[in-house]
N, C-alpha and C positions, 0 to 999 in steps of 0.2 A: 526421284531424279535429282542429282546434284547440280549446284551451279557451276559453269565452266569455270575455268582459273583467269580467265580475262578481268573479270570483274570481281569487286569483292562487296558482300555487304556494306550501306549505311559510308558511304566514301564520304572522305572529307571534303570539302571546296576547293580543287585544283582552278588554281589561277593561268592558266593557259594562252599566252599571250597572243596569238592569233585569233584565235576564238574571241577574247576581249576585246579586240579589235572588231568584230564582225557585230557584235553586241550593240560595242556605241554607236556604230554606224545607224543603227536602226532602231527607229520608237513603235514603228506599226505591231502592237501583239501578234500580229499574225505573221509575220514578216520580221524575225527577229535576226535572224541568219543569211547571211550572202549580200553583192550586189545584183539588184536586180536588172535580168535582161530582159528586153522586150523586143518581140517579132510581128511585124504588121505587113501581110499582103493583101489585097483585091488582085488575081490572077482570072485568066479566064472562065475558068471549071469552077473555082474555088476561092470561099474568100478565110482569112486564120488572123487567128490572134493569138501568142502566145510568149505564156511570159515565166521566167524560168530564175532559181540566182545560181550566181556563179560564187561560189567558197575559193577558201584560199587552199581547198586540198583536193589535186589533181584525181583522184581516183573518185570522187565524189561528184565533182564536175563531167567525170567521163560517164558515170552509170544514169547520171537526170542524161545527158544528151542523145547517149543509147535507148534510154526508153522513150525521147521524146521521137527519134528519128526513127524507131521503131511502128511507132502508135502512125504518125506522120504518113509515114510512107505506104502502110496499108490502106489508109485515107483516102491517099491519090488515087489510088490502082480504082478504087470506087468510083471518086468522086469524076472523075474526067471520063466514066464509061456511063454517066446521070446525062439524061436529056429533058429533068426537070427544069421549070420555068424559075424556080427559085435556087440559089447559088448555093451549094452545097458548104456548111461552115467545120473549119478544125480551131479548137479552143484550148487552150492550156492554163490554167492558172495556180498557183501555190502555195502552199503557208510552210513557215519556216519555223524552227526554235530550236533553242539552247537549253542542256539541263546540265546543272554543276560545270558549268564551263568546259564542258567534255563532251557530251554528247550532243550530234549536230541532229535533226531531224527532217526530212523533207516529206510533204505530202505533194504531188501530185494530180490534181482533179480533170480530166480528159472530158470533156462537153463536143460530140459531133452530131453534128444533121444531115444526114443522107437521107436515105427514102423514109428513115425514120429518126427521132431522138435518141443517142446512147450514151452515157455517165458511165465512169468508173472511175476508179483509183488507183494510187500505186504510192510505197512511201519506202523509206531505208531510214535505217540510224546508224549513223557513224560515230566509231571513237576515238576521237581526237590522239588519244595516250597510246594506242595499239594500233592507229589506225587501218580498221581495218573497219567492215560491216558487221552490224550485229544483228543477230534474229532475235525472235520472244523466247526462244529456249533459252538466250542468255543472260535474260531476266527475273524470269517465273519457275520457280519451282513447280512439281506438280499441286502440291499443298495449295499453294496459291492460282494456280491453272483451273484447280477445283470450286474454289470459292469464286473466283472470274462467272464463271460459265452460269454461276446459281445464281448471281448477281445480275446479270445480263440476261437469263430467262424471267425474272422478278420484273427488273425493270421494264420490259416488252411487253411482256403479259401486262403490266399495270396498263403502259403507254398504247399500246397494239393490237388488245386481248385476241380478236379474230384473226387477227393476219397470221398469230404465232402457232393458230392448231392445222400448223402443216407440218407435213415429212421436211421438206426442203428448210425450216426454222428448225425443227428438233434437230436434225443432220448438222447443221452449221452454228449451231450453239454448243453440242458437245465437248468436253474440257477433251478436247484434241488440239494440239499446239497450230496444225494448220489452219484450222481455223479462227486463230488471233493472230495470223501474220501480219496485217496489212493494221501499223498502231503507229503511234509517235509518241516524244515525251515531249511533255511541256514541263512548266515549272513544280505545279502541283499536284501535277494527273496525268496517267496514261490515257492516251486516246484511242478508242480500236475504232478501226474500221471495214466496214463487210461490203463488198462488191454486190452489185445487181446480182440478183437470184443467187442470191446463197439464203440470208432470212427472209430478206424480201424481195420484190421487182425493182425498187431502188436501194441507193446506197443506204446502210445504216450505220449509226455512229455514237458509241457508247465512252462516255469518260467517266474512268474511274481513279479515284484520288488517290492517292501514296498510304494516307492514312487508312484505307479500306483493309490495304496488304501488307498492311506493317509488319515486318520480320518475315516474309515471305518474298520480297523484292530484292535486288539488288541497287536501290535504290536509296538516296536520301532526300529531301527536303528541301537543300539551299536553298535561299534566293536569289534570285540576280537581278543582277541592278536592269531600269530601264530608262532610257529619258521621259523626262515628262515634258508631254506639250505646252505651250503655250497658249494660255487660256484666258488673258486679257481681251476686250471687246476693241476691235479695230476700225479705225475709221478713216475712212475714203479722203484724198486731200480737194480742195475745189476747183476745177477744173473751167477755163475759159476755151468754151467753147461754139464757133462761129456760126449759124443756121444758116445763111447764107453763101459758105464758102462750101466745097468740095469734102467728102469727106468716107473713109473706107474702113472697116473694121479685119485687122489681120487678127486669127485666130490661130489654135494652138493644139493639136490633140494631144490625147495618151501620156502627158507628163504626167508630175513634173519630172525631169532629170535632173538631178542634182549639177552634173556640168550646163549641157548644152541649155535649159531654162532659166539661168542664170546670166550665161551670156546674152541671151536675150532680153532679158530684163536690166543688164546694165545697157546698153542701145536705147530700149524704150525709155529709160532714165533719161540718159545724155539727150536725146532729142525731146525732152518731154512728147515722148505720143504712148499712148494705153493700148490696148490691146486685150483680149480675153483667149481665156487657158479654159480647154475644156478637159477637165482632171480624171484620170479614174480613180474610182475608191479606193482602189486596193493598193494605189501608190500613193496616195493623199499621207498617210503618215510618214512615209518613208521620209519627206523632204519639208517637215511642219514650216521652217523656216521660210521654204522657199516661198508656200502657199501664204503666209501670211505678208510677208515680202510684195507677191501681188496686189495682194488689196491696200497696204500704206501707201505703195506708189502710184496709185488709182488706177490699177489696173481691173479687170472683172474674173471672176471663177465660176465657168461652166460645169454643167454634169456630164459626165460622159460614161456613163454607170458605173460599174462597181467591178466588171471581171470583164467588158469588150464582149461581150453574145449579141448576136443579132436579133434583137429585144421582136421581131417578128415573127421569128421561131418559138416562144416562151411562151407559157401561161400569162394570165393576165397577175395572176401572184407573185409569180417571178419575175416580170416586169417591174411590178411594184417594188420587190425585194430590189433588185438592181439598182433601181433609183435610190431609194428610202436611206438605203446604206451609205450609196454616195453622199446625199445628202447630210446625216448626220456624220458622217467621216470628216465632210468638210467644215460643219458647223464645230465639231469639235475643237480644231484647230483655230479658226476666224472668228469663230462667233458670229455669224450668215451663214444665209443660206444660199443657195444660187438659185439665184430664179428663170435663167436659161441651161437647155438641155439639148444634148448632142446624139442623137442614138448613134451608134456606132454602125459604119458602113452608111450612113445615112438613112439605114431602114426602118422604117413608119409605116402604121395603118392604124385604123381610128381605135382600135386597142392599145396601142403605145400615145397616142393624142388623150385619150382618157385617163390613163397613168399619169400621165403629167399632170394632170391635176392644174391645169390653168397656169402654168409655168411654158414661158413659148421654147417654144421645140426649132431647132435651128440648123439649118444645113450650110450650103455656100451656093456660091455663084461663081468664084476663080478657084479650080483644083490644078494647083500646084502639083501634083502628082511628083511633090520633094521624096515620096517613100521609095517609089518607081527608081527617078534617075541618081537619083543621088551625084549630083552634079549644080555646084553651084553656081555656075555659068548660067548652065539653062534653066534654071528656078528662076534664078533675075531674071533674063530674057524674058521667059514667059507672060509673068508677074507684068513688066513696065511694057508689053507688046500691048496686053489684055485689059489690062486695067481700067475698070471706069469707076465714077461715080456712084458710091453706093452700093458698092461689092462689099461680100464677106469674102474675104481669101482665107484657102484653106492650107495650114503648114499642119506638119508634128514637130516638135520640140525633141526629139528623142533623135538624130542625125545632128553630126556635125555640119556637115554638110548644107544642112536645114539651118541650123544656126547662122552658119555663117552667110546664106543665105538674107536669111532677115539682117543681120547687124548694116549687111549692103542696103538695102530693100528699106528700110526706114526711114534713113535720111535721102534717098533717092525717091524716095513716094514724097516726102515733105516738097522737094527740091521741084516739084510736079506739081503741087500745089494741091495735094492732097492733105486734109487734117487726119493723125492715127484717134479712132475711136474705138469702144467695146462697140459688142453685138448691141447692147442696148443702150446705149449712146446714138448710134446710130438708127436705133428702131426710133430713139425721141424727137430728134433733131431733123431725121430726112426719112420720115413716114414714107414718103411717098415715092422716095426714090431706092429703098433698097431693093437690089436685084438677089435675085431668089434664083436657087436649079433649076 
C-alpha cells in the first residue's frame, strides 16, 4: 500500500507560525497544544468535570466539541433516569502534542460512573499544512503496519502473557489498519491506543518510537522546542500574623488560569492577605509561573488531584495515582509539596482519608456557588451576608466573574476586620475556631 500524497517521507521542520505559538504557550509534556478549557458542574442527577483545549484551527475545535457533546449527552439520558444514592459523574481529560510543527494531536480520555465504571478514548491528528484529519493509513505503510502488530504482540505477551491468549487480543492486534486507529504523535513516538474489549477489558496503550519504523513512516524526528520550568527552591516571605484577631481562609479550586489567577493574586498582593489554590495536576504546568508566583507571595498550594474524579469512585490505587501525580507536578515546579488536599466534589471516605497519607484533607464551610451564578453581585452578597469567623470560603479561579468577585471580597473582608489566611494558617492560629461542612 502506498503512502497518500498528503504527506511525504522524513519532512523537514516546517516552522508554522501558529502552531509555534501554541507551543510556547505551554511547558506541560502532556499538554503541549491548545488553550486549555475547563467545565465544572454539581447539577442535580450529575456531577462533571471536563476539560478540553481549544487550537487556533476551527475545524479541530468543532470535531473535540462534537465528541465531547456527543459522549455528554448520552450520559444525561442515563444519568437523570439513576435513583442511586451516589451522584452519577462525567469526566473528560486530555493530552495534547505537536510533531514537526505540523501536526497537532489530541487524545481524549472519557471516565463515567453510572451503575458502573466506563474508560474509553478517542484521539485525531491534524495537519496544520492541508489541514485537514489524518488517519494511520496516512502514515503506515503496510511493511510497517506489519512489524507494528509483531511488536505489539511481543510486547503484551511479555507484559500480559495470560490476558493475551484470547480470540478478542489476537482479533485486535492483527496488522489490520483499524485496529491502530485510535494513536497520537508525539515528539519521539507514536502512541496507539486500544479501547476497552478490544485487547483487553481496559484501555491499552503502546508506544512505539520513530526509530523502530525507520523508512516505513512518514515521519521524521525533529525536536521541538519546550519551556523549561523553573526549578529553583522557593520560599514563603514572613508573615505577621494576629491569634487574636478574626481571621478566614479564601480558597481557590481548579486553577490555575493563566488570566483570571493572576488577577487574584495581584489583589492578594495589593492588600497583603494569602490565600490557598487548590491546583490540579494536569494544569499545574500549564501556568509554572503562576504556581510558583503563589508560594513567593506567601501564598499556599493545595491538591486537588490530578484529572478532578470523584476519588470515591476509584480504587484505592488510583486514588493514590491522582494524588501522587499532583503532588510531584507541583513539586516540580516549587520545590514543596502541599501538604493539604481538596478531593474534588468534596468526596471522602476513609479510603480517600488513607491516601492522604497524613496530609489534611480539606473542604469548606462558605460555598460560594461562584461556578452556579456566575454573578458577581451575588458572590459578594453571599460571601459578606455569611461570613464568619474561621470560615474556609470556597471560589474557583477559572470565571471572571469569580475573579472579579474576589478583587471586591478582599479588601471588603479586611475592611470587616477579617485577616486573609491559607487553610493552614488558619488550622495554626484558630484551631479551634475553624468552621468545617
Amino acid at each position: 500500500m502506498k503512502l497518500r500524497k498528503i504527506v511525504c517521507p522524513f519532512l523537514c521542520l516546517l516552522l508554522w507560525g501558529c502552531s509555534q505559538k501554541e507551543i510556547a504557550e505551554n511547558s506541560n509534556p502532556q499538554q503541549e497544544v491548545g488553550k486549555r478549557q475547563q467545565q465544572l458542574a454539581v447539577e442535580d442527577a450529575y456531577v462533571k468535570s471536563v476539560q478540553y483545549p481549544e487550537t487556533s484551527y476551527p475545524k479541530m475545535n468543532k470535531r473535540i466539541k462534537e465528541l465531547i457533546h456527543s459522549y455528554e449527552s448520552s450520559f444525561i439520558k442515563q444519568a437523570v433516569k439513576m435513583k442511586e444514592t451516589r451522584k452519577p459523574e462525567f469526566n473528560v481529560s486530555y493530552e495534547s502534542y505537536v510533531k514537526d510543527n505540523r501536526y497537532l494531536s489530541v487524545k481524549l480520555l472519557f471516565y463515567e460512573v453510572l451503575y458502573q465504571k466506563n474508560e474509553t478514548v478517542e484521539t485525531m491528528v491534524y495537519d496544520t499544512k492541508q489541514n485537514t484529519f489524518l488517519t494511520i493509513e496516512d502514515f503506515l505503510s503496510e511493511d510497517a503496519l506489519t512489524q507494528l502488530s509483531a511488536d505489539v504482540i511481543q510486547y503484551f505477551q511479555k507484559h500480559a502473557p495470560k490476558a493475551c491468549d484470547r480470540d478478542a487480543f489476537r482479533t485486535h492486534s492483527a496488522a489490520l489498519m483499524e485496529n491502530y486507529a485510535h494513536f497520537v504523535l508525539k515528539k519521539d513516538a507514536m502512541v496507539f491506543y486500544f479501547p476497552p474489549h478490544t485487547l483487553f477489558d481496559t484501555i491499552a496503550t503502546y508506544e512505539c518510537p520513530y526509530e523502530k519504523l525507520k523508512g516505513k513512516t512518514a515521519l521524521s524526528s525533529e525536536t521541538i522546542p519546550t519551556v523549561v520550568p523553573y526549578e529553583d527552591i522557593l520560599n514563603e516571605p514572613v508573615k505577621n500574623i494576629d491569634p487574636q484577631k478574626p481571621m478566614v481562609a479564601l480558597t481557590f479550586d481548579d486553577g490555575p488560569s493563566k488570566r483570571y489567577t493572576a488577577a487574584i493574586l495581584d489583589a492578594l498582593k495589593q492588600y497583603h492577605g494569602s490565600a490557598t489554590f487548590f491546583v490540579l495536576g494536569s494544569n499545574a504546568a500549564n501556568a509554572p509561573n503562576l504556581l510558583q508566583r503563589m508560594v513567593l507571595e506567601g501564598n499556599e498550594i493545595g491538591n486537588h488531584t490530578f484529572s478532578h474524579k470523584q476519588l470515591t469512585t476509584l480504587s484505592k490505587a488510583n486514588i493514590e495515582e491522582e494524588i501522587a501525580a499532583t503532588q510531584e507536578s507541583i513539586y516540580g515546579i516549587t520545590r514543596t509539596y502541599p501538604n493539604v488536599i481538596r478531593p474534588p466534589y468534596g468526596s471522602k471516605n476513609d479510603t480517600v482519608m488513607q491516601c492522604a497519607q497524613g496530609k489534611r484533607i480539606v473542604t469548606w464551610s462558605l460555598d460560594t456557588r461562584d461556578w452556579k451564578d456566575r454573578n458577581t453581585k451575588v458572590i459578594v452578597e453571599r460571601v459578606m451576608k455569611q461570613v464568619k469567623d474561621g470560615d474556609i470560603i470556597l471560589m474557583h479561579d477559572l470565571y471572571d466573574t469569580s475573579a472579579q468577585a474576589a478583587i471586591i471580597l478582599i479588601p471588603k473582608l479586611q475592611e470587616k476586620g477579617f485577616q486573609l489566611v491559607t487553610v493552614s494558617e488558619l488550622y495554626t492560629y484558630h484551631p479551634d475556631k475553624v468552621r468545617r461542612s
